[in-house]
C-alpha atoms as an extended CHARMM CRD file, in Angstrom:
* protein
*
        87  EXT
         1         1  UNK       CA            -77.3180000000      -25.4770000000      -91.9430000000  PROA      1               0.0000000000
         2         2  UNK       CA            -78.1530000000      -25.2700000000      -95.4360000000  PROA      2               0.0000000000
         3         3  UNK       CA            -79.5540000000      -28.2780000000      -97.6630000000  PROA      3               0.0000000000
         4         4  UNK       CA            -76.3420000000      -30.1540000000      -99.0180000000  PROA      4               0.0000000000
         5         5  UNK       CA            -77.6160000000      -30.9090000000     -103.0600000000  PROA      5               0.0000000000
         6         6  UNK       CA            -76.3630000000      -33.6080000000     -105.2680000000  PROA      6               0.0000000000
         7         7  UNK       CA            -74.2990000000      -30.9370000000     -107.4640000000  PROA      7               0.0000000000
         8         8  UNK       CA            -72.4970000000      -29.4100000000     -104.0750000000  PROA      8               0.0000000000
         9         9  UNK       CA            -71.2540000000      -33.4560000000     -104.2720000000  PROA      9               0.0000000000
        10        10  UNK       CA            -70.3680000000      -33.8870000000     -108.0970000000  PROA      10              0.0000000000
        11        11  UNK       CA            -68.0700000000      -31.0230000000     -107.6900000000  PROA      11              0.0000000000
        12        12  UNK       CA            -65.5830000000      -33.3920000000     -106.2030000000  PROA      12              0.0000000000
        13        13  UNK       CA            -66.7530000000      -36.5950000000     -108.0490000000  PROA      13              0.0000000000
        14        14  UNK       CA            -66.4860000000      -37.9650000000     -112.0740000000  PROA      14              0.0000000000
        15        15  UNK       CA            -70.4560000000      -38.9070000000     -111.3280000000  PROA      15              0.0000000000
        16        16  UNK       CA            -73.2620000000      -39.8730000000     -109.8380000000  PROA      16              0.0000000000
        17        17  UNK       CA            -72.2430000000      -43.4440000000     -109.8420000000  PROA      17              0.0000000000
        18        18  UNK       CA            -69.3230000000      -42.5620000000     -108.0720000000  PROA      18              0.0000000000
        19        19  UNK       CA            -70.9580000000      -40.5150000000     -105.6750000000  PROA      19              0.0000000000
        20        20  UNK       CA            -73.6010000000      -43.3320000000     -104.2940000000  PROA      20              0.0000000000
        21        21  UNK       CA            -70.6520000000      -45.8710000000     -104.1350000000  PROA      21              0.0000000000
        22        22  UNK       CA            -68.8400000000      -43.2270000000     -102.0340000000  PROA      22              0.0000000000
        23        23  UNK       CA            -71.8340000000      -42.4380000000      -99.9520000000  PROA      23              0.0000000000
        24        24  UNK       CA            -72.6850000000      -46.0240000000      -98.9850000000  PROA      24              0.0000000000
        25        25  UNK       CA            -69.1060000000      -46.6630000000      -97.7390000000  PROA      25              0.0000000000
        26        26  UNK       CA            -69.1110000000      -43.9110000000      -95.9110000000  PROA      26              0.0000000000
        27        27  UNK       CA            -72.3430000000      -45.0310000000      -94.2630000000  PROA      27              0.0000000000
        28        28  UNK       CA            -71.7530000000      -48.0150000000      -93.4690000000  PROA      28              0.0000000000
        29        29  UNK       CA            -68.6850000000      -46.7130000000      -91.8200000000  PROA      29              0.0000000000
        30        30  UNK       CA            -70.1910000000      -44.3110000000      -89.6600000000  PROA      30              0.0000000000
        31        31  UNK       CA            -73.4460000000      -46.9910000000      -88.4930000000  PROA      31              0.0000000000
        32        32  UNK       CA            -70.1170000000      -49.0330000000      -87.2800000000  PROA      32              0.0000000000
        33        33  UNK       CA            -68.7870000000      -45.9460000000      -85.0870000000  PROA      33              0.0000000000
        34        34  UNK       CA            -66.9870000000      -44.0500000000      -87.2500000000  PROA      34              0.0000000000
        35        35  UNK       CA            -66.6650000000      -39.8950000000      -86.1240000000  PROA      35              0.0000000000
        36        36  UNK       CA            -67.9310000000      -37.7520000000      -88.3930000000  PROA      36              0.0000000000
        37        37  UNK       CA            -65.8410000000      -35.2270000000      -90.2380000000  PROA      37              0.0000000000
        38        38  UNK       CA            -68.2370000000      -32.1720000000      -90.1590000000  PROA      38              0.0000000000
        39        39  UNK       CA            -71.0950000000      -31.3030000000      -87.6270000000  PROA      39              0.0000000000
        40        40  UNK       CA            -74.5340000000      -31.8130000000      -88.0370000000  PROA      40              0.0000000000
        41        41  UNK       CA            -77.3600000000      -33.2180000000      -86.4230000000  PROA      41              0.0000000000
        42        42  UNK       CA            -78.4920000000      -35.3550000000      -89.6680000000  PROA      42              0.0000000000
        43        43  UNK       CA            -79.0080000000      -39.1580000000      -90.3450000000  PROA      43              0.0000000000
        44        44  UNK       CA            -75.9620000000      -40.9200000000      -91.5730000000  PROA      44              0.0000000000
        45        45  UNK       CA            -76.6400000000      -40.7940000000      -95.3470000000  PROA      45              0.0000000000
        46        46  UNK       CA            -77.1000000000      -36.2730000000      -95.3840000000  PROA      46              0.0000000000
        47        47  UNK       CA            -73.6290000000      -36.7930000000      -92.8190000000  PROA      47              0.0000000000
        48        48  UNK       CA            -71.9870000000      -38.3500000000      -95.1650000000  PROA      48              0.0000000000
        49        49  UNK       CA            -73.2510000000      -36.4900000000      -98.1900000000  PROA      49              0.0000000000
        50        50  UNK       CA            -72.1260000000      -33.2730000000      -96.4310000000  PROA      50              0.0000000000
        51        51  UNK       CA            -68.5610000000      -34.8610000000      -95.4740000000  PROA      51              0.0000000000
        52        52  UNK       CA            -68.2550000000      -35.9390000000      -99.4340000000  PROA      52              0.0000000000
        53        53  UNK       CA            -69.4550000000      -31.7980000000     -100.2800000000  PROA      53              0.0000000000
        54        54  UNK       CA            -66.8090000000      -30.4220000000      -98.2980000000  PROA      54              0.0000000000
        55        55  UNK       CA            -64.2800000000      -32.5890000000      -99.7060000000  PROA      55              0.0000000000
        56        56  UNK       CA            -63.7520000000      -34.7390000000      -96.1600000000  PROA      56              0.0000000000
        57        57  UNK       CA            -64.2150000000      -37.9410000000      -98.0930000000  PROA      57              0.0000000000
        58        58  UNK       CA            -63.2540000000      -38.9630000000     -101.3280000000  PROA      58              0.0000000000
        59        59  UNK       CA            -62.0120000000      -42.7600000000     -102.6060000000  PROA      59              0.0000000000
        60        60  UNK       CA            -58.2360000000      -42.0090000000     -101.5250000000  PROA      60              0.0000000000
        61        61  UNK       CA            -58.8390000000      -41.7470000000      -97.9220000000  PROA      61              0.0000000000
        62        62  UNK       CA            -61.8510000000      -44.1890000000      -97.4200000000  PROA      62              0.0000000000
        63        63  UNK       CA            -59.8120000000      -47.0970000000      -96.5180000000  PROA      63              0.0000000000
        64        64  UNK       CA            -58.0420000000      -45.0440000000      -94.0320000000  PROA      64              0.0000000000
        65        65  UNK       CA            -61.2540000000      -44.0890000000      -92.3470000000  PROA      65              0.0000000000
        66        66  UNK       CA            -62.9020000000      -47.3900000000      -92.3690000000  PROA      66              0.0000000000
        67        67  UNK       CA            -59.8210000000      -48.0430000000      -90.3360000000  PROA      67              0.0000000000
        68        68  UNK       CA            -59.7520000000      -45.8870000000      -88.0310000000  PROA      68              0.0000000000
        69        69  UNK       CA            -63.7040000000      -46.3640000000      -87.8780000000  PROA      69              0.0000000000
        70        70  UNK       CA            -62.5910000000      -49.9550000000      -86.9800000000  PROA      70              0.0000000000
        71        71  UNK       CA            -60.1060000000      -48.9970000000      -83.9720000000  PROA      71              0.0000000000
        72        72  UNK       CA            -62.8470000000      -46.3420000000      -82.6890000000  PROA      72              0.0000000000
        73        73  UNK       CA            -65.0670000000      -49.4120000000      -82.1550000000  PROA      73              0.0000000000
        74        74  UNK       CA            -62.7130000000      -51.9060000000      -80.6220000000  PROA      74              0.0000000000
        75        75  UNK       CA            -61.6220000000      -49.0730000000      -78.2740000000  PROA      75              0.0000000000
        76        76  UNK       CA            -64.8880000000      -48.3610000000      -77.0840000000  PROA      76              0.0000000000
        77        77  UNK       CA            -66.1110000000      -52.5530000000      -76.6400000000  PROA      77              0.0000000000
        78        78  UNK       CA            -62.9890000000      -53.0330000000      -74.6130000000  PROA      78              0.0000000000
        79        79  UNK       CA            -63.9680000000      -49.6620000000      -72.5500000000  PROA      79              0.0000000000
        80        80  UNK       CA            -67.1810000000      -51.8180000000      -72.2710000000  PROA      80              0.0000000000
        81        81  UNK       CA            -65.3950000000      -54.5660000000      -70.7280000000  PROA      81              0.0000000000
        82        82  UNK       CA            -63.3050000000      -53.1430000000      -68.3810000000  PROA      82              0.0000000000
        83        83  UNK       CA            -66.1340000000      -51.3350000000      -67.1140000000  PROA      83              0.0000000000
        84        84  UNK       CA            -68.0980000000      -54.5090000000      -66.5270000000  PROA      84              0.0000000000
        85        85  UNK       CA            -65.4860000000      -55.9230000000      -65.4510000000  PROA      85              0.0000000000
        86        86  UNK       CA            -64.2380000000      -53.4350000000      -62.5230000000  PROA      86              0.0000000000
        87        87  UNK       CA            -68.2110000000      -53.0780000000      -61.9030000000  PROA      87              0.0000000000
């Protein structure tokens, strides 16, 4: 996959300020379970980068995935449980 670049992200955002405030969110979401929006094999800050490139992830929508980021993770702990618990 090609090297995402800070311009491929600025076409989407006012500037760079915006762009790290919307790249920490976004990694913070997906280091709490969040599924990523585009495929690639990269650490969560170039994942989220990419996702913010293509458009994926902008400040409308970020609540929306932190939430569903937040169900994704209470699904899976009580698929923990009742594994443990029928083990």
């Amino acid at each position: 996959m090609a090297r995402i670049t800070i311009e491929d992200c600025l076409e989407n955002l006012p500037n760079r300020f915006a762009l790290v405030h919307l790249a920490i969110e976004r990694v913070k979401q997906l280091r709490k379970g969040a599924q990523p929006l585009v495929k690639c094999k990269n650490r969560e800050i170039v994942q989220a980068l990419r996702e913010i490139a293509q458009d994926k992830v902008k400040f409308e929508n970020l609540e929306e995935l932190a939430r569903e980021a937040e169900e994704q993770r209470i699904f899976q702990a009580l698929q923990t449980d009742t594994n443990q618990a029928e083990g």
